[in-house]
N, C-alpha and C positions, 0 to 999 in steps of 0.2 A: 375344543374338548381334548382332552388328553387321552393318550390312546397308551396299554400295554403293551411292552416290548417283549416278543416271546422268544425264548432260549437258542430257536436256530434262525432268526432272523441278528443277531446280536454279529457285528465286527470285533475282532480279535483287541481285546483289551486287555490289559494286565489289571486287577484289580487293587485296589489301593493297601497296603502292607497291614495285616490287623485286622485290618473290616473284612463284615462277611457279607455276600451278596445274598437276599432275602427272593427267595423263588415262595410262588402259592400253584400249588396244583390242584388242578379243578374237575372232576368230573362230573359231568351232568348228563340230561337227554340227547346233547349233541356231541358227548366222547369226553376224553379225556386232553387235557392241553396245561402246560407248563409256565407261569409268566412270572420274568422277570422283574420284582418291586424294585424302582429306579424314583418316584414321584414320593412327593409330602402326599397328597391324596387320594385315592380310587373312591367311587363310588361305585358300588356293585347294586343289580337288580336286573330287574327281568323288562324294565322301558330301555328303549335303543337307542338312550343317550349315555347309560350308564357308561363308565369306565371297560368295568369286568361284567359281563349280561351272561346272566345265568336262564338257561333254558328248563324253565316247570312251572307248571299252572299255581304250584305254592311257592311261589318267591315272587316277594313283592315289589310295585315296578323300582322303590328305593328302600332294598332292604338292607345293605350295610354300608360301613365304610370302613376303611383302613386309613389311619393314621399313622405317618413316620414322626416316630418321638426320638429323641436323644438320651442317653442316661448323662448322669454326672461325670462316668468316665468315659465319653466321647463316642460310646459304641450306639451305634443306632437301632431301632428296635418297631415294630409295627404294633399301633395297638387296635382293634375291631372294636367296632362299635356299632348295635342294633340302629337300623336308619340313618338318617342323613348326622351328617356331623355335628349340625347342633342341638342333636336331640331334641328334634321338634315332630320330625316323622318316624314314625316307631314301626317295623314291619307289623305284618299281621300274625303272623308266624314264627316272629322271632328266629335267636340263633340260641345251637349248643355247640362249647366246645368243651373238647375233653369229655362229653356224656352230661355235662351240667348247664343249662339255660344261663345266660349270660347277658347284662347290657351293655358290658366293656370288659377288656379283656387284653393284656399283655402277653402278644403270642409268642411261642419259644419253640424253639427247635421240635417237629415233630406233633404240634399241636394238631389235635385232628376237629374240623369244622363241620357240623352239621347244618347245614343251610334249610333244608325243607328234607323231603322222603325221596332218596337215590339223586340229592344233588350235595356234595363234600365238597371240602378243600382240608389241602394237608399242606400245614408254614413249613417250609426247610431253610435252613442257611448252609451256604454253600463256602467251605474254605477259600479264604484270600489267595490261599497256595497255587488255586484253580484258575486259569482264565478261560473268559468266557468262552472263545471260541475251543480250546483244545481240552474239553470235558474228559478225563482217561474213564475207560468203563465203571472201575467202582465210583466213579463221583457220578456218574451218570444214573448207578444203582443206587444211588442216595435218594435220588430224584422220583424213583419210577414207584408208584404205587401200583403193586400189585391186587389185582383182579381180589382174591382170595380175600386181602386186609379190606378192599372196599368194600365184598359183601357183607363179611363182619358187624363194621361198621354200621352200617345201614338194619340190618337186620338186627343189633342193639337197641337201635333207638325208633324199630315202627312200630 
């Protein structure tokens, strides 16, 4: 099973020139945490084989996945997708992002994730400029979703 690499467990790497590193930040019933997208795969859901396990009685045990796609010009990119990846198992609940119900979806910098009621996620890419280990405070402020933006959020879409 593949497991997420989360931002301070990460050894000091320089990132490859151009490319951005693909962070997902998660908040759910059990807090907030930061992971690193490094795999072609994640399966996300609330069974505890999932990749990414989302804690709430409305997320399903295989409710999405992320796919790393490539564009034409070389840059790589995550797309979401409602249930398993070959669209055979469909959450119950579905996802929104951006405020709109979705069964696929090409995330971009900043995209904001509705998973079920009080569980998010927010795609960020993170500049090449940056290595992993020495984050300077505004890359770190890139990263942190603040309290305020996730009630918003939330309180949008119950």
């Amino acid at each position: 099973m593949n497991n997420p690499t989360y931002l301070n467990k990460i050894a000091a790497k320089p990132l490859k020139q151009n490319q951005k590193s693909h962070v997902l930040i998660i908040e759910d019933h059990q807090g907030r945490r930061e992971i690193l997208l490094t795999q072609k795969l994640y399966t996300i859901g609330r069974a505890p084989k999932r990749d990414i396990r989302l804690s709430s009685p409305f997320i399903s045990r295989y409710h999405a996945s992320l796919i790393r796609q490539q564009h034409e010009n070389g840059y790589f990119y995550y797309q979401i997708m409602d249930g398993d990846p070959m669209g055979s198992n469909l959450s119950a609940n579905g996802i929104m992002v951006n405020g709109r119900q979705v069964y696929s979806h090409e995330l971009k910098h900043g995209d904001k994730i509705l998973f079920a009621p009080q569980v998010i996620g927010i795609y960020k890419n993170v500049s090449s400029s940056v290595t992993r280990q020495k984050l300077n405070q505004e890359d770190i402020d890139t990263l942190v979703l603040r309290n305020k933006s996730n009630q918003k959020i939330i309180d949008e879409h119950q």
